[in-house]
Steps between C-alpha positions, in 0.01 A plus 500: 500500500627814656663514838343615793712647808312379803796490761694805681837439697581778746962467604461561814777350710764833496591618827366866487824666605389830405236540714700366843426512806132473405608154289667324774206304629250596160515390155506868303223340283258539810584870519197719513428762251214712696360183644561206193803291538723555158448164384158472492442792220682304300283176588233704452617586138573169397134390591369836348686329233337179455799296688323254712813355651765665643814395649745654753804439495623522877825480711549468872328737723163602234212291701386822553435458124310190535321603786361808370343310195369214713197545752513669814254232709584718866452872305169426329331336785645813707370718205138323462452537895597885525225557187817608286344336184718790263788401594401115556431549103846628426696213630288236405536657144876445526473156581213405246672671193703218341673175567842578622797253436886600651812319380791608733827602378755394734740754419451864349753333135302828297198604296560203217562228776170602675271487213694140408389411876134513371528294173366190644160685626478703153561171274478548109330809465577878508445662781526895693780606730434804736715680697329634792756799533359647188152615615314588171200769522291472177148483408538189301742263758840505288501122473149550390613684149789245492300220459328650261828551296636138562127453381589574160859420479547187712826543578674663843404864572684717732357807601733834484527884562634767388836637735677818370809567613812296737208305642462250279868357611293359763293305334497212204498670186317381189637530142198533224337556221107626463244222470285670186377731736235233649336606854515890447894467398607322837571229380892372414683200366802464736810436317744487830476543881789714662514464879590826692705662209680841558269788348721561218459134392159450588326337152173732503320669858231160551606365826359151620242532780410200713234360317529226222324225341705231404486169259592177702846521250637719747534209754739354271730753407508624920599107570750564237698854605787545693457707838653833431572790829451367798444180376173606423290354238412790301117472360643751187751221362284267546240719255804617237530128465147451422515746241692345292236201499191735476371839487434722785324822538520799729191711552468822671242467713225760584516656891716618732773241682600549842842340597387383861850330567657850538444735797436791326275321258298306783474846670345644163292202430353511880358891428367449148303196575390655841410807307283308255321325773149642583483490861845592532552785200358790618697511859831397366436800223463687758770412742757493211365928435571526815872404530755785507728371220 
């Protein structure tokens, strides 16, 4: 029988030092882009998705988190009264969209440790991980066309992209060969996973990006690693281990990836989506003709 991914686990205990002040008092996850927290358009992906549980894994200070997913008694009475039934719509849409479960990671230990935090929610069966930094714009939700890979393969699938140039030393870098050019050629067998190498070592131009689904294996060899810098638990030993036990794939995804956990990329992020927006488009168009650059 083949496996079905029906969870989604969402790190999201880091502190969000990039984005201080505004992250002293406010988990970076509840950042708005236009008027959407970050987090939830990747909630709203996994659901898109067919996930229909998802599970956040929090640290101290993100009830804001919890709070924004739960119902607002106080602001839907206030909106019913004042004949606001729009808006009464949007948040009660929040709240009614899935079951939400958080496991809390007492301390930030790294990507690897947080997805171990969640193994006893997940259980034995693969499962999605979303980073909510990476904001994904694409007609078909990028976890969407994943599943639909891990559909046919049934084993983990992380999704990549293209970088050119000194940028990929930022990123984890995967070594591979083509998959018999299944979905349109964008598919690869991952042979290795390099983690930040310098450009000149860097074992092809398909960086990771913060979406993955994962076989329950992976618990095993995370509970198994040693932390590395930091002592962080680093989520790409944990998945070199689990290569030698089974095959992985990397698939470059279709639509455009905004990194939201950078300021220049949250900035970028905030006018596309804004410009794409139909009550919004036209004016900002206009405004951004407008500016004397």
């Amino acid at each position: 029988m083949k496996m079905k991914v029906r969870k989604a686990v969402f790190p999201a205990a880091g502190l969000g030092t990039r984005f201080l002040p505004a992250t002293k008092a406010q988990p970076k996850e509840m950042l708005p882009l236009v008027d959407k927290p970050i987090i939830q358009y990747g909630v709203e992906e996994a659901v898109t998705a067919g996930c229909d549980q998802i599970i956040i894994v929090t640290g101290r200070g993100k009830q804001a988190i919890e709070d924004h997913f739960d119902v607002s008694y106080e602001l839907e009475k206030m909106l019913e009264e004042r004949k606001k039934t729009d808006l009464l719509q949007i948040v009660r849409d929040i709240s009614d969209m899935i079951h939400i479960a958080y496991v809390r990671q007492k301390e930030a230990l790294g990507l690897g440790h947080a997805v171990l935090t969640a193994r006893e929610m997940v259980g034995n069966e693969p499962f999605a991980v979303l980073l909510a930094d990476d904001v994904i714009d694409a007609k078909v939700p990028c976890l969407k066309q994943m599943m639909e890979v891990f559909e046919e393969v049934q084993c983990s699938v992380i999704a990549t992209q293209v970088i050119e140039g000194p940028a990929i030393s930022a990123y984890g870098v995967l070594k591979v060969k083509p998959a018999d050019g299944r979905f349109n050629g964008r598919l690869y067998e991952i042979l290795d996973l390099v983690e930040k190498p310098r450009h000149e070592d860097a074992p092809s131009n398909l960086a990771v990006i913060g979406r993955y689904i994962l076989t329950p294996a992976v618990f095993e060899t995370l509970a198994d690693i040693q932390a590395g810098v930091g002592g962080e638990l680093q989520l790409t030993d944990g998945l070199c281990k689990l290569l030698k036990k089974e095959k992985m794939y990397g698939y470059v995804f279709e639509g455009k990836r905004h990194d939201a956990g950078d300021k220049l990329g949250f900035l970028k992020a905030t006018v596309e989506f804004a410009l794409k927006r139909p009550d919004l488009g036209d004016q900002m168009r206009q405004y951004l003709k407008e500016l004397k650059l």
